[in-house]
SERO-4910 file (N, C-alpha, C, O; in steps of 0.05 Angstrom, whole numbers):
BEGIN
 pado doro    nc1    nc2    nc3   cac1   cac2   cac3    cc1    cc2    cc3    oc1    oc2    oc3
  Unk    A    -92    176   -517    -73    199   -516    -49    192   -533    -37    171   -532
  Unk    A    -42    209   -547    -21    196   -569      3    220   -562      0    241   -549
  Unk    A     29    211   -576     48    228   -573     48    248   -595     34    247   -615
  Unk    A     68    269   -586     69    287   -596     84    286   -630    108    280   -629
  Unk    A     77    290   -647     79    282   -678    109    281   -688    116    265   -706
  Unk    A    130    303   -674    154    299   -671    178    272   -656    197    258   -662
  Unk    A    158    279   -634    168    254   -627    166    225   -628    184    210   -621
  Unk    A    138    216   -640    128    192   -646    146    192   -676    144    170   -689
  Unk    A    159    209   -687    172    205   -715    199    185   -719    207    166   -733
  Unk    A    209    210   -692    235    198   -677    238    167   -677    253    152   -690
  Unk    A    217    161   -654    224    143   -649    220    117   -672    232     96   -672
  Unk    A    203    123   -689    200    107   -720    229    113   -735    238     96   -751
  Unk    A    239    131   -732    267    126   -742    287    112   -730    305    102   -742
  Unk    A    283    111   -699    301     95   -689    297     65   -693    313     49   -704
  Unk    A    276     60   -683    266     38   -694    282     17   -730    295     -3   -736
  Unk    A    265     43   -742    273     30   -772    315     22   -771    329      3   -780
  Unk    A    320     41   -760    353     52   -763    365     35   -745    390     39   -744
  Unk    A    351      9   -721    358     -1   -708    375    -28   -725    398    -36   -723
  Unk    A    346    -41   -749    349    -68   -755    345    -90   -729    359   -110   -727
  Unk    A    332    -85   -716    325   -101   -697    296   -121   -709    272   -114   -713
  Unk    A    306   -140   -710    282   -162   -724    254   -160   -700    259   -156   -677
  Unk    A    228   -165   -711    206   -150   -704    204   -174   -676    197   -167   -654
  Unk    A    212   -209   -687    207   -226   -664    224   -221   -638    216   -225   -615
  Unk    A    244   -211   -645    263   -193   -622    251   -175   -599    249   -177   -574
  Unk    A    243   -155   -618    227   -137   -604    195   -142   -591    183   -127   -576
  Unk    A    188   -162   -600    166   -180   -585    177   -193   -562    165   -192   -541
  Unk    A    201   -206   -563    207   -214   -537    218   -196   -516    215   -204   -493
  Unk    A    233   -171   -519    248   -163   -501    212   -143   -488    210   -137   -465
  Unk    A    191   -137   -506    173   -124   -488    159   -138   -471    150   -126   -451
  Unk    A    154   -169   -475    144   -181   -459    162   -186   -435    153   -190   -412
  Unk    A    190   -185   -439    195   -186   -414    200   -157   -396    208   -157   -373
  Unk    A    192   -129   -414    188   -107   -399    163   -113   -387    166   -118   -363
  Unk    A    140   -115   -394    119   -122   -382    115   -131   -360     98   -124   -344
  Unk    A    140   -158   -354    139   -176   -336    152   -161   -316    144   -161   -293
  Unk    A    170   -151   -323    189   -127   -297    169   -107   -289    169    -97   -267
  Unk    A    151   -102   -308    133    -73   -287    114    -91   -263    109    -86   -239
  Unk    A    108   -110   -277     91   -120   -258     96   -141   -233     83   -150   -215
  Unk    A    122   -141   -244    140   -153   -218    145   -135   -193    142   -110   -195
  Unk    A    152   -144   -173    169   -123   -145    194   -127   -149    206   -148   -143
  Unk    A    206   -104   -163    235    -96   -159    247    -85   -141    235    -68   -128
  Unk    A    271    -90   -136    285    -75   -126    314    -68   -136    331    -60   -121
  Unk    A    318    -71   -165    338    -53   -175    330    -49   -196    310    -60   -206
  Unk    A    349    -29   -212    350    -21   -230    350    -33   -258    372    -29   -268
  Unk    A    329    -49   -277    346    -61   -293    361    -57   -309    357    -33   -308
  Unk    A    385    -61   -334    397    -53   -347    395    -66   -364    402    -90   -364
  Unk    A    382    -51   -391    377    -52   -414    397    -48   -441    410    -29   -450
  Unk    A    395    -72   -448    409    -76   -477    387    -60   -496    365    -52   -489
  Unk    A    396    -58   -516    392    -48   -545    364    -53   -556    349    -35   -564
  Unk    A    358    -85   -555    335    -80   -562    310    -77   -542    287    -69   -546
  Unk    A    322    -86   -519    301    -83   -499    293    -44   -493    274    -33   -481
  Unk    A    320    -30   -509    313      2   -506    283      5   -527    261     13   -522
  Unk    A    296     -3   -551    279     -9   -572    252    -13   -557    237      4   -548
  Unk    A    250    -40   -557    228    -43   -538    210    -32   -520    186    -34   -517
  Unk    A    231    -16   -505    212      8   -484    197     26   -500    172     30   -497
  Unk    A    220     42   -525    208     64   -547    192     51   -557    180     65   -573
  Unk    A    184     31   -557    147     26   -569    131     26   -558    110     37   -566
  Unk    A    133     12   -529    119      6   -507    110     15   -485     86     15   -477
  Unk    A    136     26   -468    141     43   -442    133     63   -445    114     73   -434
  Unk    A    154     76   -464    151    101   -479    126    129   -473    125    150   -461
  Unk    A    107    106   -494     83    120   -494     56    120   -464     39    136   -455
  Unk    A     66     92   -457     46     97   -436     53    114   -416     36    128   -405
  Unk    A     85    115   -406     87    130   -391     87    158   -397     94    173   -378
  Unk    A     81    171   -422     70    198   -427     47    202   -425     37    224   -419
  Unk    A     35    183   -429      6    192   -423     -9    182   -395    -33    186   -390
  Unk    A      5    171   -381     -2    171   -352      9    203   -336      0    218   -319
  Unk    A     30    202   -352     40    232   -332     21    260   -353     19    282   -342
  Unk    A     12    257   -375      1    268   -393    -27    277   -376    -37    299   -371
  Unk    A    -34    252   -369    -66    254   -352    -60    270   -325    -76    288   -320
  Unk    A    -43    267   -310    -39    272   -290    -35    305   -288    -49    318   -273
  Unk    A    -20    313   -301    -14    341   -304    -37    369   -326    -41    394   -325
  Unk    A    -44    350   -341    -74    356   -346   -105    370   -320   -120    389   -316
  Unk    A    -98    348   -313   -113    353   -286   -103    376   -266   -115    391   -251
  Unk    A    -77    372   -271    -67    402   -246    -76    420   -259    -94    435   -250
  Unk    A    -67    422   -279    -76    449   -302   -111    454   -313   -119    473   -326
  Unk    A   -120    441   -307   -152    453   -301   -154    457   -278   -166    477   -271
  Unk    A   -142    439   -258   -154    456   -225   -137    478   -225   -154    496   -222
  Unk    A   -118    489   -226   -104    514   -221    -84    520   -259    -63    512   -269
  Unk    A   -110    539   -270   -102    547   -290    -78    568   -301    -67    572   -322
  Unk    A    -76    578   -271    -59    604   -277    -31    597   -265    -14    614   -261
  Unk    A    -27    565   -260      1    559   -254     21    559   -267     21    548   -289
  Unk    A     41    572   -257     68    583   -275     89    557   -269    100    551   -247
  Unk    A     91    541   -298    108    522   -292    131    522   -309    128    513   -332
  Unk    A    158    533   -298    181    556   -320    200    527   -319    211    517   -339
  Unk    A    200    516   -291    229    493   -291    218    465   -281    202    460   -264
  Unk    A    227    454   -293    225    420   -286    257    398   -271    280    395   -279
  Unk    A    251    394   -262    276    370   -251    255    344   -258    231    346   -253
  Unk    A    266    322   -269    260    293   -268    284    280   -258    308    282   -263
  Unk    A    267    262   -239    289    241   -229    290    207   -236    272    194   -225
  Unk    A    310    191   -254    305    178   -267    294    177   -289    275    161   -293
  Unk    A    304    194   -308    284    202   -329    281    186   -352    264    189   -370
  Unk    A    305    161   -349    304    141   -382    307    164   -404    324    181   -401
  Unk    A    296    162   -418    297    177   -447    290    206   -453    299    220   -471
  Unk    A    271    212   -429    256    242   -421    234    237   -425    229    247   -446
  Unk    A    218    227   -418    188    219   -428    172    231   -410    148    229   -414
  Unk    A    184    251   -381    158    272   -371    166    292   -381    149    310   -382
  Unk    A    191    298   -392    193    329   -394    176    331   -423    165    353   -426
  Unk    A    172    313   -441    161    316   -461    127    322   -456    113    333   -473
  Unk    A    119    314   -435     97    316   -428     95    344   -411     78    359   -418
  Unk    A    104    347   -400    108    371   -388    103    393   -401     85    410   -396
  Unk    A    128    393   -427    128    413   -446     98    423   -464     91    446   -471
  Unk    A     83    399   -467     64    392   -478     40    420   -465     27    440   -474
  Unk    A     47    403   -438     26    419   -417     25    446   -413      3    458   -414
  Unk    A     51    459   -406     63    482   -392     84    498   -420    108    496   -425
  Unk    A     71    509   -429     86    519   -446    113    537   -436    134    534   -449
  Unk    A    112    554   -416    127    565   -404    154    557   -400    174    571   -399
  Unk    A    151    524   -396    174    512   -379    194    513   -402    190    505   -425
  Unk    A    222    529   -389    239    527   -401    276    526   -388    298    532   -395
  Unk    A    263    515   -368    292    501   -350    284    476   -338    266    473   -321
  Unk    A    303    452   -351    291    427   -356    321    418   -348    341    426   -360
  Unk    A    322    394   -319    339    383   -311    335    354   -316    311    350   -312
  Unk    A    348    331   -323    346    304   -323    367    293   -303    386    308   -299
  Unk    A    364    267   -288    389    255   -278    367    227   -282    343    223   -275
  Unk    A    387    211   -298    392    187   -301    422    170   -306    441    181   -317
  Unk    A    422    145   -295    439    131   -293    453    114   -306    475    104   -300
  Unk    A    435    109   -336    447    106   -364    452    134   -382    442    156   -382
  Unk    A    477    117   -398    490    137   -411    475    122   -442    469    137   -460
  Unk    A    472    102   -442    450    101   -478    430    118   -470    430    140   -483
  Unk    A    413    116   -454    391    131   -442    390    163   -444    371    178   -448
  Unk    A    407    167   -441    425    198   -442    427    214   -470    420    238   -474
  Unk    A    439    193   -492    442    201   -514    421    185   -527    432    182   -549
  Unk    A    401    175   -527    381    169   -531    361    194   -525    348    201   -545
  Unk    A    358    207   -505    339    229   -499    348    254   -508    334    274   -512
  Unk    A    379    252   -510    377    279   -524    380    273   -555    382    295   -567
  Unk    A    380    255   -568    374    253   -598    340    256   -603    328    271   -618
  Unk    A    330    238   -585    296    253   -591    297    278   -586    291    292   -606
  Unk    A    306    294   -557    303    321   -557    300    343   -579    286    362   -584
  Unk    A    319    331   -587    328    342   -623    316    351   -640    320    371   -655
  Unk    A    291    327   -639    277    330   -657    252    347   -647    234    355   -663
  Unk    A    252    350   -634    220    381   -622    231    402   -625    254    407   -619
  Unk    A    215    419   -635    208    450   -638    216    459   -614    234    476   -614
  Unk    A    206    451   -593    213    460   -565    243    475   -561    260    462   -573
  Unk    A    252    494   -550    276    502   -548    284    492   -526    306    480   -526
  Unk    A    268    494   -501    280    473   -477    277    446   -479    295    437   -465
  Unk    A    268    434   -487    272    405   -490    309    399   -505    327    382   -501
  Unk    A    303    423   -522    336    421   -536    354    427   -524    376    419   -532
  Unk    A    352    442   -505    376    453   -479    381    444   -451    400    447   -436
  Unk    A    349    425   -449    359    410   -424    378    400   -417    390    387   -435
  Unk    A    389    400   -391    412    393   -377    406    363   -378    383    355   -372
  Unk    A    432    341   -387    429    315   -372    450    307   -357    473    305   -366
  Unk    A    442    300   -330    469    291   -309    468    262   -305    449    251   -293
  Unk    A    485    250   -315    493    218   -308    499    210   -280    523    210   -271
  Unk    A    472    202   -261    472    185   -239    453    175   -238    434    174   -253
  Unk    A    461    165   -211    439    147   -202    422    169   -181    431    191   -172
  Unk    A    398    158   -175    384    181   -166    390    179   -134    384    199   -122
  Unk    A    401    157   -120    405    159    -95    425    182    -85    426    194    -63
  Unk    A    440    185   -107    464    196   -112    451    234   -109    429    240   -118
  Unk    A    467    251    -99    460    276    -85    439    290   -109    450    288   -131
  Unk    A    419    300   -110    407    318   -125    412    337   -134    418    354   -117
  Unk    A    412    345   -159    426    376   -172    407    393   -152    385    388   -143
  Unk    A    426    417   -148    426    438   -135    395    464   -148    388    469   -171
  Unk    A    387    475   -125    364    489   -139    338    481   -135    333    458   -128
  Unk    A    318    497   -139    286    488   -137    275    489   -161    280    508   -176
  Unk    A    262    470   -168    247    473   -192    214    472   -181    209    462   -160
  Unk    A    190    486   -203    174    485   -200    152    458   -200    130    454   -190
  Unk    A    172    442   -218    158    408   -213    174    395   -215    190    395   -234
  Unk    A    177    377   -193    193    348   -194    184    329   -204    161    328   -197
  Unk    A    190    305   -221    174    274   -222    196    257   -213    220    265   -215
  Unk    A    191    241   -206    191    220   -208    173    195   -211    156    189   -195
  Unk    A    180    178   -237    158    167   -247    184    136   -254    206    135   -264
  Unk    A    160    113   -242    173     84   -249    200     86   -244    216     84   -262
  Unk    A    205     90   -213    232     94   -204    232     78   -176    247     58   -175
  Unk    A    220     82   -161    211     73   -132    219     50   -127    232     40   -109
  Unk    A    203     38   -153    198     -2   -138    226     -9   -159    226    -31   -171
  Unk    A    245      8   -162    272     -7   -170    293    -11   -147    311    -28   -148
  Unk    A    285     14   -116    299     13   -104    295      0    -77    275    -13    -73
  Unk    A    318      3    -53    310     -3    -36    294     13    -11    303     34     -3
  Unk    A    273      3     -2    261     19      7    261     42     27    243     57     35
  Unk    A    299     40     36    306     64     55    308     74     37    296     95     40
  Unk    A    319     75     10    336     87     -3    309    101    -17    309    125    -12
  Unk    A    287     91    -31    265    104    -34    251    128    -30    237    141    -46
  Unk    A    257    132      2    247    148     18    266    164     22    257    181     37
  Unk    A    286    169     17    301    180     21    305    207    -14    307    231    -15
  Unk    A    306    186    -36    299    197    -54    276    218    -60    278    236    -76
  Unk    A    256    212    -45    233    235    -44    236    253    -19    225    275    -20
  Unk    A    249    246      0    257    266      9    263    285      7    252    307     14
  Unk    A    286    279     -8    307    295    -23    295    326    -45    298    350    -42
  Unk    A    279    305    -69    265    313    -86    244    332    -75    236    348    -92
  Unk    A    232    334    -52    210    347    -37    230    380    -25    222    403    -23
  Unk    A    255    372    -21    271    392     -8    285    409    -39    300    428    -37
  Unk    A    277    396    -73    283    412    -88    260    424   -106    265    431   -129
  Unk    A    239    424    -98    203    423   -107    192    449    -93    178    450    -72
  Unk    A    199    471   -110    179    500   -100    151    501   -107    136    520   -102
  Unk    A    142    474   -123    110    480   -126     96    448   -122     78    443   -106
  Unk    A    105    433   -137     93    405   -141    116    384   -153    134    387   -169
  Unk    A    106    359   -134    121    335   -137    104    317   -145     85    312   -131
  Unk    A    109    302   -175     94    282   -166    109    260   -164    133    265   -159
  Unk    A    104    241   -167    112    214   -159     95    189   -176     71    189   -169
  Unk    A    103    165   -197     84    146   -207    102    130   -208    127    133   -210
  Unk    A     80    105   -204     92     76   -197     69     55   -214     45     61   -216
  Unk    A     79     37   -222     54     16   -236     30      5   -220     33     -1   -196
  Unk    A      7      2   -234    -18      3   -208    -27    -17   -206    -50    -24   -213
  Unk    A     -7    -33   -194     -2    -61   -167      4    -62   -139     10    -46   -122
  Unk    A     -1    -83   -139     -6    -74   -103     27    -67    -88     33    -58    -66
  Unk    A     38    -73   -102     67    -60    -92     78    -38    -93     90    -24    -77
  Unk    A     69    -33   -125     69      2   -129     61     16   -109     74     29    -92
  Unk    A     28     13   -111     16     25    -94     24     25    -75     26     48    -67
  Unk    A     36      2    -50     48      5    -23     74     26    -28     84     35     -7
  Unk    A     84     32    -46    109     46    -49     91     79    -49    101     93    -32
  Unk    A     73     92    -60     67    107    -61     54    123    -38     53    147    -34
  Unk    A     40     92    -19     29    106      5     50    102     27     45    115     48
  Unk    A     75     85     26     88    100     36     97    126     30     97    143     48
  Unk    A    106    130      4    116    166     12     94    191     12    100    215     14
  Unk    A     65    180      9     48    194     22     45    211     48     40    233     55
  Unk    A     53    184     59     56    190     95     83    199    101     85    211    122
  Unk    A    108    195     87    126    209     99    131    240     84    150    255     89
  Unk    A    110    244     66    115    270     65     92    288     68     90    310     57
  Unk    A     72    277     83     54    292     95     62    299    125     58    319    138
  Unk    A     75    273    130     86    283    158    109    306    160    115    316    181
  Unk    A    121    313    135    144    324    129    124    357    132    136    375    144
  Unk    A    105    362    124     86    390    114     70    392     93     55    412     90
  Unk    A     73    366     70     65    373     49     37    364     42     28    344     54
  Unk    A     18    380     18     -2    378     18      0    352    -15     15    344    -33
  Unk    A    -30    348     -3    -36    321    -20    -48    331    -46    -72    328    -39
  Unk    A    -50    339    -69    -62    350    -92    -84    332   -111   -104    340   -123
  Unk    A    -74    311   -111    -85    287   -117    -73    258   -117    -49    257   -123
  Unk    A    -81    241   -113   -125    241   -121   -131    242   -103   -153    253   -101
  Unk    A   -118    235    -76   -133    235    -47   -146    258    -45   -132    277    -52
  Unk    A   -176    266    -36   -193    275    -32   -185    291     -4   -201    308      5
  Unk    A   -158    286     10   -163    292     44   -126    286     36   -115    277     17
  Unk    A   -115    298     67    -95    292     85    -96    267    103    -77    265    118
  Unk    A   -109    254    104   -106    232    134   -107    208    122   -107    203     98
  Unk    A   -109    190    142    -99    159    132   -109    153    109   -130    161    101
  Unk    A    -93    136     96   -105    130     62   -120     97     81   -110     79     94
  Unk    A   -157    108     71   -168     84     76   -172     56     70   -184     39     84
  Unk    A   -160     52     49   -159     23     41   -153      4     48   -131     15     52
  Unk    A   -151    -16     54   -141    -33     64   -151    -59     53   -169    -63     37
  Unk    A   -123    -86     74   -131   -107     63   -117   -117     34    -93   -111     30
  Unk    A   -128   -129     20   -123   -134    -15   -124   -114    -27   -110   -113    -48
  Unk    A   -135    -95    -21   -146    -72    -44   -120    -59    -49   -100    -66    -36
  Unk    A   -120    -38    -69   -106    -18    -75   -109     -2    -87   -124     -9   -105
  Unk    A   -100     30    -90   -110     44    -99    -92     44   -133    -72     32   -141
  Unk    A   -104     57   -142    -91     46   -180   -119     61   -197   -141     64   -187
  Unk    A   -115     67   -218   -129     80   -245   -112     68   -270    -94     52   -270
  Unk    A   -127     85   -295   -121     63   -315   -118     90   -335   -133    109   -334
  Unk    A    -96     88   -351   -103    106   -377    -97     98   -402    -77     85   -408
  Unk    A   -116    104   -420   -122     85   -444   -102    100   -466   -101    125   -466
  Unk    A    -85     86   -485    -67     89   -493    -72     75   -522    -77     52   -526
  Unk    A    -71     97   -541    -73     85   -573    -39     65   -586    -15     71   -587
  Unk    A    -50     47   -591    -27     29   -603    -15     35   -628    -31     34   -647
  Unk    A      4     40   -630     15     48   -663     15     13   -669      7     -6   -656
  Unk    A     29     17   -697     32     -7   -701     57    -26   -705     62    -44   -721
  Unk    A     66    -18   -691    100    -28   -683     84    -39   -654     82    -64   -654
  Unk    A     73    -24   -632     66    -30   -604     43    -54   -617     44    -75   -604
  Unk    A     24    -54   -640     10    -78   -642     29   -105   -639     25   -122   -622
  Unk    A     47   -108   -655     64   -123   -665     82   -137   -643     85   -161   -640
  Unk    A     90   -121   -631    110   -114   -610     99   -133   -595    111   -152   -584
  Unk    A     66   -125   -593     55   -140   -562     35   -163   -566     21   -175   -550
  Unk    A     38   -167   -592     22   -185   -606     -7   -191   -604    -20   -212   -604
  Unk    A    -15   -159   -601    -41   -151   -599    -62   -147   -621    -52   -149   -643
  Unk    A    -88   -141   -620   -104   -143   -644   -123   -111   -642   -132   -101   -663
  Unk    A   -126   -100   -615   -130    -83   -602   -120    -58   -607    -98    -58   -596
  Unk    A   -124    -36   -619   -119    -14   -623   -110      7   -604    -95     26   -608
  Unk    A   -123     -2   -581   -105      2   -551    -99     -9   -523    -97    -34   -522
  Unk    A    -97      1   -507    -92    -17   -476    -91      1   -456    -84     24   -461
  Unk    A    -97     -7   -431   -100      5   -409    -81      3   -404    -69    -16   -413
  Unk    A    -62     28   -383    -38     24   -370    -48     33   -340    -51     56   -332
  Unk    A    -53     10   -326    -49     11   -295    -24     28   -277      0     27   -279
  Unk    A    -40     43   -262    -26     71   -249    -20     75   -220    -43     82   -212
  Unk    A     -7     75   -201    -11     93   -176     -3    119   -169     18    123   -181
  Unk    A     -7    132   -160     10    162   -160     -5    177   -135    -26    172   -123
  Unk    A     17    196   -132      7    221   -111     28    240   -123     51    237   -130
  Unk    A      6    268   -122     19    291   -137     15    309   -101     -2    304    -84
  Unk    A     36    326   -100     35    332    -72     56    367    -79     76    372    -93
  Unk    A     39    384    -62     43    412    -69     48    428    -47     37    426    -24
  Unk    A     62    443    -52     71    465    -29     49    480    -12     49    482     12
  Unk    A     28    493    -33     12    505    -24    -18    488    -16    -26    469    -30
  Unk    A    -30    494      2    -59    487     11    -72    486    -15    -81    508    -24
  Unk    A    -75    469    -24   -103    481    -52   -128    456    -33   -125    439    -15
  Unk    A   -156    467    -54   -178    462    -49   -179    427    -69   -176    421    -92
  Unk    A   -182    414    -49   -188    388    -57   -205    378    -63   -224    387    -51
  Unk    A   -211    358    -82   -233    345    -98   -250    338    -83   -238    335    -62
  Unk    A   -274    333    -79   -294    324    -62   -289    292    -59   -287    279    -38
  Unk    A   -289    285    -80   -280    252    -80   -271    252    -99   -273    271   -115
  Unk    A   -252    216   -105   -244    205   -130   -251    180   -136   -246    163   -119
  Unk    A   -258    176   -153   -278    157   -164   -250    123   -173   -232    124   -189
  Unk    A   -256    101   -157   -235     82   -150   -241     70   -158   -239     50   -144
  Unk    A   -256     64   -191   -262     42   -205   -285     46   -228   -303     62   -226
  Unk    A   -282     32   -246   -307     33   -270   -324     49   -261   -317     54   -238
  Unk    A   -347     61   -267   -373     75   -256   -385     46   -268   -376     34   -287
  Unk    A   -414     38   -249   -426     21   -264   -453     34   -273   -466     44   -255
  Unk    A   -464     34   -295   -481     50   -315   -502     26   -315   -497      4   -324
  Unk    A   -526     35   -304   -547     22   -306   -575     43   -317   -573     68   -321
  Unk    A   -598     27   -319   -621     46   -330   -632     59   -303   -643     48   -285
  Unk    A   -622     94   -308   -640    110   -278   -611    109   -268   -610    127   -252
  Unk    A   -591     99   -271   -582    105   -242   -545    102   -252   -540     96   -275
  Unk    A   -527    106   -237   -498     99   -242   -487     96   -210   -495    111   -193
  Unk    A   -465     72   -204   -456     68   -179   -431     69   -189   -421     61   -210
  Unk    A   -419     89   -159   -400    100   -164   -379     92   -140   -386    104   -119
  Unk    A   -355     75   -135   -339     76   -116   -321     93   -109   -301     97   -124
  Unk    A   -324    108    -83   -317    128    -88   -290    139    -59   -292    133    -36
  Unk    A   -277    150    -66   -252    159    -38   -260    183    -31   -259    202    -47
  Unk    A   -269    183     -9   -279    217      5   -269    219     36   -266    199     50
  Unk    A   -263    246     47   -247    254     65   -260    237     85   -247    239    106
  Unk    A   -286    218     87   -298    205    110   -292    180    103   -305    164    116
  Unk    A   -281    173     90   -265    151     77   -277    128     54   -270    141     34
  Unk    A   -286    110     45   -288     99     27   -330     95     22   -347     87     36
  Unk    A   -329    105     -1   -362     99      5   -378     86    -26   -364     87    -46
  Unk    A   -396     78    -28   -410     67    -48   -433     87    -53   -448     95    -36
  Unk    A   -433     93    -76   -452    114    -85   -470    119   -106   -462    127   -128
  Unk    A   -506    115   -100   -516    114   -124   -523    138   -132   -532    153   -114
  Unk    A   -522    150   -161   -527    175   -169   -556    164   -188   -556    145   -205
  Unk    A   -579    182   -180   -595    176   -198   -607    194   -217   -602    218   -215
  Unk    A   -626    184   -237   -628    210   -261   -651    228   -253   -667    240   -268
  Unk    A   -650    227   -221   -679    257   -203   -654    274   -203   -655    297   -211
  Unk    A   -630    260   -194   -605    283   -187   -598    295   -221   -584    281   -235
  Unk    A   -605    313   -229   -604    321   -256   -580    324   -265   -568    307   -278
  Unk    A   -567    354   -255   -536    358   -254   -521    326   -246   -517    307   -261
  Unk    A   -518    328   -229   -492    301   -216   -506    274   -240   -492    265   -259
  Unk    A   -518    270   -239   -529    250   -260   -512    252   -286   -500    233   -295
  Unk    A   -512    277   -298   -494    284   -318   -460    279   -321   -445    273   -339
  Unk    A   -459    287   -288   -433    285   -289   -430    257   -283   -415    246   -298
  Unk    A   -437    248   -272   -434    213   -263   -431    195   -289   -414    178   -291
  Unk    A   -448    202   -306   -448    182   -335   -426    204   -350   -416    191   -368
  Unk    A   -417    222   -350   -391    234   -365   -362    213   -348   -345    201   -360
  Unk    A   -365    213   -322   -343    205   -309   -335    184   -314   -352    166   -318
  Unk    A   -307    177   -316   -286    152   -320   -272    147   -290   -275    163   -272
  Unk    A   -261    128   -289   -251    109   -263   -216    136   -257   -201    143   -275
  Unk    A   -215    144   -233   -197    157   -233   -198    193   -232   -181    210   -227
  Unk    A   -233    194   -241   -237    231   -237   -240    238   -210   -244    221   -194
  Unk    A   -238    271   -201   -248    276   -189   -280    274   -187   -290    274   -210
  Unk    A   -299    270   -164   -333    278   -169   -330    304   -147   -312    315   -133
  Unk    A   -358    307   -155   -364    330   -136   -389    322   -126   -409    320   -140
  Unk    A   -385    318    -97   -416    299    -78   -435    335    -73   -456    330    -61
  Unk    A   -433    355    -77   -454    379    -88   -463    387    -48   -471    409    -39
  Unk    A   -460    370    -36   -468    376     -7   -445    371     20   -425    357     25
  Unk    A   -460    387     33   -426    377     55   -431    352     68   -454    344     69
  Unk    A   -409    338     77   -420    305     89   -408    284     72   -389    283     55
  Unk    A   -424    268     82   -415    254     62   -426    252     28   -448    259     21
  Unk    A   -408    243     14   -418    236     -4   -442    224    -23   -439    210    -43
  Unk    A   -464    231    -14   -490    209    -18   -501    229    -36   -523    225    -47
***
């Protein structure tokens, strides 16, 4: 999934217009790297080239994790009217760009973030898109614990915000964000086992709150996993070649490990299952691990099942399936 041609320009100008030496920017990504996959609990604060660094790195994966995500809303419910966005913690704007992408409609676009480079950083990319709301979005300088702009918007994110804080303060933040969300919230965190505990906590405190689960969970009730495991997907991400360099890669792309729950006002019709890992592709047959409302199951699809067979060898780690009968999944 690549960015959008305006904006991947941008950020090659910033880049170039930085003068930031390339071994520089090799080091400050590796130590972004090392922060996602760490357990934080604050905020870090980024120098110059480590911004640099994100715009090669961060950047893009986190557009196309939220890229995937909102994709998917928009084939299950085609005729959704998505006019306003709020992001919380937005760094540079990297959902509303995705957003825009998605929802052509949206054209009231709120940011609150707590850097001010960050700030004028996102509205100099803004700049550069065709988009008229991307160019008019509002940006408010805080911190997100800090009271929420006033109003409902049709989608909230918050994305790679959670595991900076503390975990009253967390929960409190989605709270919040759920009380300014007239259609859909989502929520993404990096897909580690910490993330993930950050996500199924606010699973459960905002299902207990009224709200419905959209994805990926298959169901409302206890998230079955347990133990070591965790729930997490992967989205594959093309490398420019600044991000080769950057990461001192040879690879043309990379997986970016995910957790998330997208969570909606209204009742919608939920996926039959979601598929919680590689499909494994054998001759005759594909096994599929799979999350269904009866909770975790192993699943062979074989090539008598004609239809599902099709879809099973189309499917990637992270889709919805459709088990075609009521029950369980078999």
């Amino acid at each position: 999934m690549q960015l959008p041609p305006q904006l991947a320009a941008a950020i090659q100008d910033e880049i170039a217009k930085s003068g930031i030496k390339p071994a520089e920017l090799a080091r400050a990504a590796e130590e972004l790297s090392r922060g996602y996959r760490a357990e934080r609990k604050h905020k870090p604060q980024l120098d110059a080239v480590h911004r640099a660094a994100y715009l090669i790195t961060r950047l893009p994966a986190t557009f196309a994790v939220i890229s995937r995500i909102l994709l998917e809303l928009r084939s299950r419910i085609p005729d959704a009217q998505i006019a306003s966005l709020l992001d919380l913690g937005s760094g540079p704007g990297t959902a509303m760009w995705a957003a825009a992408e998605i929802f052509p409609d949206l054209s009231r676009i709120e940011l609150v973030e707590q850097s001010a480079a960050w700030i004028d950083m996102g509205k100099h990319l803004a700049n550069s898109s065709g988009q008229p709301a991307l160019r008019s979005a509002v940006w408010r300088q805080s911190s997100v614990v800090d009271e929420s702009p006033s109003g409902i918007f049709d989608l909230v994110t918050i994305s790679y915000v959670l595991n900076e804080l503390r975990s009253a303060d967390a929960v409190s933040v989605v709270r919040a964000a759920w009380q300014r969300t007239a259609q859909f919230l989502l929520v993404v965190e990096p897909g580690t086992p910490s993330g993930f505990a950050a996500i199924r906590t606010m699973r459960d405190e905002l299902i207990a709150a009224g709200a419905s689960v959209a994805a990926p969970c298959p169901h409302g009730r206890d998230c079955p996993i347990m133990g070591n495991d965790w729930c997490h997907f992967a989205q594959r991400i093309e490398r420019s070649a600044e991000h080769r360099f950057a990461k001192s890669a040879k690879l043309g792309h990379e997986d970016e490990k995910f957790s998330y729950v997208l969570f909606s006002r209204a009742r919608l019709a939920q996926a039959d299952a979601r598929i919680l890992r590689h499909p494994a592709h054998h001759s005759g047959h594909v096994d599929l691990k799979l999350c269904t409302a009866e909770g975790l199951q192993q699943v062979t699809v074989s090539r008598r099942e004609k239809e599902r067979f099709r879809e099973a060898k189309r499917a990637v780690w992270g889709d919805a399936f459709l088990c075609t009968k009521p029950g369980p999944c078999q």
